[in-house]
N, C-alpha and C positions, 0 to 999 in steps of 0.2 A: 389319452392312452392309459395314465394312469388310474383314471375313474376306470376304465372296463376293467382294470387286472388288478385294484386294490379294493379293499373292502374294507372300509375306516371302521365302522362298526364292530368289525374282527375284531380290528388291532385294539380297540377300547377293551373288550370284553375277553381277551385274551389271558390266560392266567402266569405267561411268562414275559418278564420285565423288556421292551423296546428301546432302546436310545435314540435318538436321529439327533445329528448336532449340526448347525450351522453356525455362521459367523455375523455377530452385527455390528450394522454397518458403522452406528451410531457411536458404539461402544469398543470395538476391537475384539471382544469377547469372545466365548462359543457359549452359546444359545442351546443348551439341549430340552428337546421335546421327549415329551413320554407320556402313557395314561392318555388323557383324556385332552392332551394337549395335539398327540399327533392328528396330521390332516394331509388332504392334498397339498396342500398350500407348504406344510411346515417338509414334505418330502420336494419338493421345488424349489423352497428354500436350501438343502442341504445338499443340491445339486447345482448350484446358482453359480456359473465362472463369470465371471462382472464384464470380461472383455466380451460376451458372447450375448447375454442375455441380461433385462435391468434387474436389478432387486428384487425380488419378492419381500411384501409388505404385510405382517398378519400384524393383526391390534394396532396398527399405525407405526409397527416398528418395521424397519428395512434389513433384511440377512443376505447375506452371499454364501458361496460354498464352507459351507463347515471343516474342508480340507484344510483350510487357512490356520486356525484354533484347535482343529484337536482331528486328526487324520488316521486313526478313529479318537473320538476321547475315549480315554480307558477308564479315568477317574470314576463315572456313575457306575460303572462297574463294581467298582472298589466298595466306594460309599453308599451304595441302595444295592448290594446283595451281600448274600453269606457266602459264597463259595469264594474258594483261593484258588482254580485253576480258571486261567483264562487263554482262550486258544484265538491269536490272532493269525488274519489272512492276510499274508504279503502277496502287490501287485504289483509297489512301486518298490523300484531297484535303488539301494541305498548307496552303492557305489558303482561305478562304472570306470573297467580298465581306462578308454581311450580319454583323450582329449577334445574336447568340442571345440570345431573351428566356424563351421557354417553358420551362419546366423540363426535358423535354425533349431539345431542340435545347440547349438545355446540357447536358447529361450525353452528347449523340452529338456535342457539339464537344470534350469534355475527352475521350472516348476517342480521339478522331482524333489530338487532341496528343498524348495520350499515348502512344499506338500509333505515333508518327511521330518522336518523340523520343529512340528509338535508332537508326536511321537518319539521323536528320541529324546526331548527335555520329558515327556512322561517317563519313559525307562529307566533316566538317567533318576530319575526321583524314585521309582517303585525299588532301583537294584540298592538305594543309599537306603530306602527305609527298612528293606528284608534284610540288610547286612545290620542293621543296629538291632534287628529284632532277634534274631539269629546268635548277636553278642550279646543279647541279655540286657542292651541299655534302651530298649524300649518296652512299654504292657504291649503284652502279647495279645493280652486281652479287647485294645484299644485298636492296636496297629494289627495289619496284615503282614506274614511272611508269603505272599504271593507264591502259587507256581504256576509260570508261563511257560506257553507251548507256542508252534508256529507254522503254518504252512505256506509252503512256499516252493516255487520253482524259477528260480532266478535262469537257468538255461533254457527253458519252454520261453522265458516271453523275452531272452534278451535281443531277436532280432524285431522288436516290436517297439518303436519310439513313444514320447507321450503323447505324437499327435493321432496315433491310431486311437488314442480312447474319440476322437473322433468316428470314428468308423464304424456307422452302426448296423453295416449288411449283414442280413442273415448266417451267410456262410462262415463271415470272418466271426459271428457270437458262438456260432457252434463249435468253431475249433477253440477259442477261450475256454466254453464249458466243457469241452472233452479236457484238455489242459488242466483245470482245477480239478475234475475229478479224478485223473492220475495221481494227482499230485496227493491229495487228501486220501485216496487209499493208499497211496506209497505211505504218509504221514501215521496212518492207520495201523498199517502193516508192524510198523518201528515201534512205534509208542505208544499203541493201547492201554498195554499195562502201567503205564507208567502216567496216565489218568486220576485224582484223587493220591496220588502216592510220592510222585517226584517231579521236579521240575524240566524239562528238556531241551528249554531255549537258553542259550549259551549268553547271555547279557552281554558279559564283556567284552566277548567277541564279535555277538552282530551288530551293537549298537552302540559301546563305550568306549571298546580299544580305538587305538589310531590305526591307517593302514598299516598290516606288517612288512615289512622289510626281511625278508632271507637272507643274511649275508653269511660267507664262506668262511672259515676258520683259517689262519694262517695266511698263508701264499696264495690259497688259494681264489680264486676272484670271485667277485659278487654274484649271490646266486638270484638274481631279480631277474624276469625277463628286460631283454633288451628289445630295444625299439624297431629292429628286424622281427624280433618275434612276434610284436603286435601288431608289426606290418602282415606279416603270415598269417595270422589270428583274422585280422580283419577282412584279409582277402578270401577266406574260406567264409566270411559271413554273409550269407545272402543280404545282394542290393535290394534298395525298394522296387526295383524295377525287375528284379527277381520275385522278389516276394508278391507283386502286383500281376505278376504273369501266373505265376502256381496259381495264385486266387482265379485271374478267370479264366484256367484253363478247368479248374474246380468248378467254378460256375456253369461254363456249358455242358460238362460232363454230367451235374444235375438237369440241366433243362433238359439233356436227351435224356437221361433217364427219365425225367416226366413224360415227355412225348411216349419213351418206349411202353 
């Protein structure tokens, strides 16, 4: 599939910089390709989950998904260009109200962490170095003052576990791609200007603070939800056996539209 819909050729001669990053297996590292390095081979690399598919092996070395190491890495961003804005795509949800109890919903809450956990040690390193550069204790010259952007819709995909990134029916990519492109003109819409001029992702708030806690002033009692609420919360959210009924009552409403 990827030989008909890639053209490596492209990507060589292309005049804007690529990263693809995987993880090796040898090393622990992230692996990133670019130039003349990328291939089929290095984009199967950086899509490699180990419990699903073996290693891919370029030059005798072994990689696994790049998610592991650097989800995206940001660094060659950093260090192989000039610019200081960088607009990252969130997919994966960094917190989640509920509790996971099902075995399950545990195992697709420990990939999210784990998948989200070289990402926030990158942040947590980009908001420490813009703050020193910013106080004047670092070359401005040498170091970056970053500004970060972000799109994202944490309500669009919160009825969507990790294990739907299994799910590679037609139907269910088209509603993803409508999804991101809401989302990125909403993104659009807000922050244009604010491109080349100011930062618009909140560091400390989506990636450095701890959860916050609301509490009441006085006598008055704790303003968190309570565990009824999340119960209410939850019951409003579509089952998977909801969400697998819309899907193919979708589906046939396509095929009779083809027929018709």
């Amino acid at each position: 599939m990827l030989k008909r819909h890639v053209d490596v050729q492209a990507l060589h001669a292309c005049s804007l910089n690529l990263f693809v990053t995987a993880t090796s297996v040898e090393t622990g590292q992230a692996k990133v390709f670019t130039g003349k390095e990328l291939s089929i081979e290095a984009l199967l690399a950086s899509a490699c989950l180990p419990f699903i598919f073996q290693a891919v092996e370029i030059d005798g070395h072994a990689y696994w998904d790049g998610g592991y190491t650097g989800n995206p890495a940001i660094y060659p961003l950093i260090y192989q260009s000039e610019v200081l804005d960088i607009l990252l795509v969130k997919i994966n949800p960094l917190s989640r109200p509920s509790k996971p109890t099902r075995s399950v919903e545990i195992i697709d809450r420990l990939s999210e962490i784990t998948f989200n956990a070289s990402l926030i040690s990158e942040m947590r390193a980009i908001a420490f170095v813009s703050r020193l550069v910013r106080e004047g204790k670092l070359d401005p010259g040498r170091y970056k003052d970053l500004r970060l952007h972000m799109v994202a819709d944490d309500d669009g995909l919160a009825p969507f576990n990790a294990s739907s990134k299994f799910n590679t029916d037609r139907a269910f990519l088209d509603e993803l791609f409508a999804l991101g492109r809401a989302a990125a003109h909403k993104w659009l819409k807000q922050h244009r200007d604010a491109v080349g001029v100011r930062q618009t992702l909140d560091l400390e708030r989506v990636f450095l603070g701890p959860p916050r806690r609301v509490r009441a002033v006085g006598a008055e009692a704790d303003a968190r939800p309570s565990a009824a609420t999340h119960a209410k919360a939850d019951a409003k959210r579509p089952t998977l056996w909801q969400r697998s009924s819309a899907w193919l009552a979708r589906r046939r409403d396509q095929r009779r539209d083809r027929r018709g």
